[in-house]
Chimera marker file (.cmm) of the C-alpha trace (Angstrom):
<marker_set name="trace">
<marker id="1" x="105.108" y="85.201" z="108.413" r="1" g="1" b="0" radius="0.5"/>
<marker id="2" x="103.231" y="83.410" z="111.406" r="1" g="1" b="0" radius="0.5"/>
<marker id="3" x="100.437" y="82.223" z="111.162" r="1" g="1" b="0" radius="0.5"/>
<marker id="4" x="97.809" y="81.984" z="114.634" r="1" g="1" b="0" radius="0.5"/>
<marker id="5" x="94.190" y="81.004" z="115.602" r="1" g="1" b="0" radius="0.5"/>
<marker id="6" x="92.472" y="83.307" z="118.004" r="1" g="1" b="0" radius="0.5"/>
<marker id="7" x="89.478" y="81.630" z="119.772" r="1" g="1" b="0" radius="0.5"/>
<marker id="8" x="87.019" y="83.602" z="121.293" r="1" g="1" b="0" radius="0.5"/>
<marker id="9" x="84.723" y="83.625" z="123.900" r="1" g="1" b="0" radius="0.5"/>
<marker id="10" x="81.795" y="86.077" z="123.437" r="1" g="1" b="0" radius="0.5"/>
<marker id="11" x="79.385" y="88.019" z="125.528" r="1" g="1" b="0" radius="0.5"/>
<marker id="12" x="75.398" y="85.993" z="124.603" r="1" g="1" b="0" radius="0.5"/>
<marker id="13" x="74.582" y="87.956" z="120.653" r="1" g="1" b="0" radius="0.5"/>
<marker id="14" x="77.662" y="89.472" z="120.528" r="1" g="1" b="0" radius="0.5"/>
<marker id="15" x="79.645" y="86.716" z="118.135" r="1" g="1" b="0" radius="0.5"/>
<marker id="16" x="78.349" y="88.319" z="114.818" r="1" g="1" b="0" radius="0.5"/>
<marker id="17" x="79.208" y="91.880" z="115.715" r="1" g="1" b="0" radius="0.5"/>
<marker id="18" x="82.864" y="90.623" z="116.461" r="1" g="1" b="0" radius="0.5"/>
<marker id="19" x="82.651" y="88.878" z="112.604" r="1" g="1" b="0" radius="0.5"/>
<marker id="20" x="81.441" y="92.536" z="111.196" r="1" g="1" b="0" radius="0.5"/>
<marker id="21" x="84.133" y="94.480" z="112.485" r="1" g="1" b="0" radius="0.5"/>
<marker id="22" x="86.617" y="91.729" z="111.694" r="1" g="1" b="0" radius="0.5"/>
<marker id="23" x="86.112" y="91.773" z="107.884" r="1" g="1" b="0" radius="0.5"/>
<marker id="24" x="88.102" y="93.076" z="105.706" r="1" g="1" b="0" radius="0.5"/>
<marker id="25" x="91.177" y="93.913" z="108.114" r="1" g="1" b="0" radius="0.5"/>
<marker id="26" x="94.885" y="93.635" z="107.580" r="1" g="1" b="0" radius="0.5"/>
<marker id="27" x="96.048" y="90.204" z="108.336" r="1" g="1" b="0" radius="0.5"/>
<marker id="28" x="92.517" y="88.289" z="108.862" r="1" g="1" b="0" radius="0.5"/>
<marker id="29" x="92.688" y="85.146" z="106.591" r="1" g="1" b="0" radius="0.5"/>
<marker id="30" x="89.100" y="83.726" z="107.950" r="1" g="1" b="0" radius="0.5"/>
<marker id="31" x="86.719" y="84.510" z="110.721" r="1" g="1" b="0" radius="0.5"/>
<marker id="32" x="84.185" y="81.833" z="111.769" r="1" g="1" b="0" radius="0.5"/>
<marker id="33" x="81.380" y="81.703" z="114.294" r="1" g="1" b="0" radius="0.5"/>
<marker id="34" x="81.188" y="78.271" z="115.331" r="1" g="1" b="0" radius="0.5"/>
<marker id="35" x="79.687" y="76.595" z="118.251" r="1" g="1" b="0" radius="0.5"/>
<marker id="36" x="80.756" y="74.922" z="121.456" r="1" g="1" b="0" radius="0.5"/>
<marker id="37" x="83.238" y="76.290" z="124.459" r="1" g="1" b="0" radius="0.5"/>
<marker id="38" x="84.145" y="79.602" z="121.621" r="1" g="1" b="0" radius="0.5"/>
<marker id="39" x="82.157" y="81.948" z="119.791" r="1" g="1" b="0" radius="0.5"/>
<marker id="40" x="84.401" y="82.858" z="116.848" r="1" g="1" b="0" radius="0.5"/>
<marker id="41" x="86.926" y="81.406" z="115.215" r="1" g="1" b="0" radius="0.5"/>
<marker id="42" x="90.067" y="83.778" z="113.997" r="1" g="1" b="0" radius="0.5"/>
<marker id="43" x="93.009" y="83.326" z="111.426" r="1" g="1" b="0" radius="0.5"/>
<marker id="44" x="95.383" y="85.893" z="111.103" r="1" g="1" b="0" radius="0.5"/>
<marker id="45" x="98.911" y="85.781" z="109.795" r="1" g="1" b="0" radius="0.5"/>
<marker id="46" x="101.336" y="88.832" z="110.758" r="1" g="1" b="0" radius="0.5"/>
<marker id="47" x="104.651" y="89.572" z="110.093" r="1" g="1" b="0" radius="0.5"/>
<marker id="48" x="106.071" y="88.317" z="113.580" r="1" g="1" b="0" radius="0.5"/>
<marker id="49" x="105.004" y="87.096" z="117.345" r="1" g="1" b="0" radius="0.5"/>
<marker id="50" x="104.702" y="90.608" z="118.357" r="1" g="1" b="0" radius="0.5"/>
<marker id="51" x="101.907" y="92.037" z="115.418" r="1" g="1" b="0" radius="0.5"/>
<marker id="52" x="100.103" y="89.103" z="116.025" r="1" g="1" b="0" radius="0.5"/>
<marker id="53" x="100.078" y="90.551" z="119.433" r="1" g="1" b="0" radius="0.5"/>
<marker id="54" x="99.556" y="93.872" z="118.790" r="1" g="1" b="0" radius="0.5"/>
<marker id="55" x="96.748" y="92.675" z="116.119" r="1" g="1" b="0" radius="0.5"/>
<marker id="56" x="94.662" y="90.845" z="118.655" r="1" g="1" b="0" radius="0.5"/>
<marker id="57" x="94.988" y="93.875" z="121.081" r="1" g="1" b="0" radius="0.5"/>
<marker id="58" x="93.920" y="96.204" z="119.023" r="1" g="1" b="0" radius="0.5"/>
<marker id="59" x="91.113" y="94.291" z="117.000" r="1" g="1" b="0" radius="0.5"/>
<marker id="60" x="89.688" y="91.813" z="118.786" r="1" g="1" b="0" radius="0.5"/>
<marker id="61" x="90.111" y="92.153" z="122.552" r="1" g="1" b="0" radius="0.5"/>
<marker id="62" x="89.136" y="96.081" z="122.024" r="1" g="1" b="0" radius="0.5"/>
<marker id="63" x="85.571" y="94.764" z="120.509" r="1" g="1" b="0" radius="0.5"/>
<marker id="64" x="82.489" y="95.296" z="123.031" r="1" g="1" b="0" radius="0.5"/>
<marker id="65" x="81.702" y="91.686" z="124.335" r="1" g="1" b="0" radius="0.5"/>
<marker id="66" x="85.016" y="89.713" z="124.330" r="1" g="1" b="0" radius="0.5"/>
<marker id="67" x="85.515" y="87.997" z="127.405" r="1" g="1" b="0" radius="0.5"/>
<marker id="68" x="87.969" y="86.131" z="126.631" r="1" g="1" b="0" radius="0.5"/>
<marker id="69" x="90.423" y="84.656" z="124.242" r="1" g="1" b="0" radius="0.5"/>
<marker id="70" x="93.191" y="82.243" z="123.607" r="1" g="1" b="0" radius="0.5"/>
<marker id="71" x="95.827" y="82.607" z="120.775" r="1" g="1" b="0" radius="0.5"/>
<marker id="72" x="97.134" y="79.192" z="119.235" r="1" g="1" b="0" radius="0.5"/>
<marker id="73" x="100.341" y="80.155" z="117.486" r="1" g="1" b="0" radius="0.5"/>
<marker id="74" x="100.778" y="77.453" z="114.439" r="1" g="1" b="0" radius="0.5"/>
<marker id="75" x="105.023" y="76.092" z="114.557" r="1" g="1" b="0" radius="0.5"/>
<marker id="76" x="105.245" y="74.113" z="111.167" r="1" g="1" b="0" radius="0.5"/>
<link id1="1" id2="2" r="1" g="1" b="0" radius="0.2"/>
<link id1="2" id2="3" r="1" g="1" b="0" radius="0.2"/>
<link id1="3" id2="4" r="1" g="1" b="0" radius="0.2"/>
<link id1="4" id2="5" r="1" g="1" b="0" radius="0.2"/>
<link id1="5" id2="6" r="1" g="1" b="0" radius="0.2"/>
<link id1="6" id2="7" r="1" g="1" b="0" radius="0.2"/>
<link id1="7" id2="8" r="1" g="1" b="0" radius="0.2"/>
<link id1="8" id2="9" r="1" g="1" b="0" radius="0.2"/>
<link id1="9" id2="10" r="1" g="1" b="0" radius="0.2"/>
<link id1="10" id2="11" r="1" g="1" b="0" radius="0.2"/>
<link id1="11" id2="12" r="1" g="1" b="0" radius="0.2"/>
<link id1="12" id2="13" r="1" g="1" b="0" radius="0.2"/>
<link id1="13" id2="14" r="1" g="1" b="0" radius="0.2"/>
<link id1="14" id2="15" r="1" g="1" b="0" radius="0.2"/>
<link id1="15" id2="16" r="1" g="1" b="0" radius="0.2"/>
<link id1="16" id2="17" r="1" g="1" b="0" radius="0.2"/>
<link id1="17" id2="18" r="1" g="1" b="0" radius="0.2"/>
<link id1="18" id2="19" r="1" g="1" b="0" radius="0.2"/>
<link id1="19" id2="20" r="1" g="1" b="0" radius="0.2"/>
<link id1="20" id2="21" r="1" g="1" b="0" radius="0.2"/>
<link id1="21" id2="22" r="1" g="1" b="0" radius="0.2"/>
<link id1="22" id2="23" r="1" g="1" b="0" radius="0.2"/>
<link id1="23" id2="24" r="1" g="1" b="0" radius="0.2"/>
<link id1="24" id2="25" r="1" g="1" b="0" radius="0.2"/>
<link id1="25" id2="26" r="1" g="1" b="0" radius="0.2"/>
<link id1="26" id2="27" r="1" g="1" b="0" radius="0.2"/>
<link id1="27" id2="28" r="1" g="1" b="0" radius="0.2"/>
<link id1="28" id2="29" r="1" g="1" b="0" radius="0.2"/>
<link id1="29" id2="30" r="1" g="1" b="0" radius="0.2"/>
<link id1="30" id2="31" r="1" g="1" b="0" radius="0.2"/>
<link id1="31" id2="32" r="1" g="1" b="0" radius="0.2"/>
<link id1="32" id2="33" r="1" g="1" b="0" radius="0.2"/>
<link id1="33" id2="34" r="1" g="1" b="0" radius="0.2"/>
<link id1="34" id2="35" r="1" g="1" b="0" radius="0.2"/>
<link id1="35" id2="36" r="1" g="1" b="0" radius="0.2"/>
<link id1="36" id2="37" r="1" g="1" b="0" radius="0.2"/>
<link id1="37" id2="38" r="1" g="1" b="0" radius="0.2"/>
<link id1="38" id2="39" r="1" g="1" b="0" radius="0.2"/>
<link id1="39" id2="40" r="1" g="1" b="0" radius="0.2"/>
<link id1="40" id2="41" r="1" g="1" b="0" radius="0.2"/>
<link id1="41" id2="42" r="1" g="1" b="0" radius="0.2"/>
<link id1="42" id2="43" r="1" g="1" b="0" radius="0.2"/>
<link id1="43" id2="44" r="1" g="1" b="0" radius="0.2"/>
<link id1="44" id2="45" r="1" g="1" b="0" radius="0.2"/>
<link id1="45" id2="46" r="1" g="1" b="0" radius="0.2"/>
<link id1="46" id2="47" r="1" g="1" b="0" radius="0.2"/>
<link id1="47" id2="48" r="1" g="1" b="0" radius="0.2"/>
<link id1="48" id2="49" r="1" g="1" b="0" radius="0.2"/>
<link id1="49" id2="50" r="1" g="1" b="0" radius="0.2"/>
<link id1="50" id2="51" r="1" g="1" b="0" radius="0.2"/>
<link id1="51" id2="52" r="1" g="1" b="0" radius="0.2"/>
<link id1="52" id2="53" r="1" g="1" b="0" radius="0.2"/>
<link id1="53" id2="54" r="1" g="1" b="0" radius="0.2"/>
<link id1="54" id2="55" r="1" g="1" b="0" radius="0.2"/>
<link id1="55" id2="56" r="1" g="1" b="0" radius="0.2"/>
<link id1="56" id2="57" r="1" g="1" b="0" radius="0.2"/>
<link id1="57" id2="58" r="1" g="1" b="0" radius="0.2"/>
<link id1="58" id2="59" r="1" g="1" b="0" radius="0.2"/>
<link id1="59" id2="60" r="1" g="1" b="0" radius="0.2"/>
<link id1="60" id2="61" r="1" g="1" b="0" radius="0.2"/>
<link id1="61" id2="62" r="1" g="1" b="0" radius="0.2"/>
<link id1="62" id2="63" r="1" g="1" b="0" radius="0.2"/>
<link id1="63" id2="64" r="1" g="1" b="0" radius="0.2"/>
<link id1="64" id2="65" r="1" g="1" b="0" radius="0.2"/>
<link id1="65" id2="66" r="1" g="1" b="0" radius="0.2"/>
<link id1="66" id2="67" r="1" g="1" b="0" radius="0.2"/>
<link id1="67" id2="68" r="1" g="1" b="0" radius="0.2"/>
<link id1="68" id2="69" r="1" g="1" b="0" radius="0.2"/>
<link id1="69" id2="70" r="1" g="1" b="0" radius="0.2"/>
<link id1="70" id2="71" r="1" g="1" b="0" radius="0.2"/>
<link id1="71" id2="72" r="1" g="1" b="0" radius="0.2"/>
<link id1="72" id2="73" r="1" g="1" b="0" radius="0.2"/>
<link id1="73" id2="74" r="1" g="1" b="0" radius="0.2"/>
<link id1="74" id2="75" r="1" g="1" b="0" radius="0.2"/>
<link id1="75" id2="76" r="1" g="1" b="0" radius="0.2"/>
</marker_set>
């Protein structure tokens, strides 16, 4: 499995829609909203590199009011 943290940077009153719609999906071990430079904090595990990749694609970038994110793959 690997394991990655997706930080997110938010449109202004958009971070707690992005923790809604996050809930309860495939793969999500925590969501945070937290504050400084990022909005929301994500933890997902998949199965490999590329459905971690498809998983951000298709859950979070696809949410109204992402403008950006960064996806810190964890190595040990």
């Amino acid at each position: 499995m690997v394991r990655a943290y997706v930080l997110i940077e938010m449109a202004a009153g958009h971070s707690r829609d992005m923790v809604n719609m996050l809930q309860g999906k495939s793969g999500i071990r925590s969501i945070n909203r937290v504050t400084g430079p990022y909005d929301v904090i994500v933890e997902l595990e998949a199965p490999d590199i590329e459905a971690v990749s498809e998983a951000v694609s298709e859950n979070i970038h696809a949410v109204k009011g992402v403008l950006r994110t960064i996806t810190c793959v964890c190595i040990g």
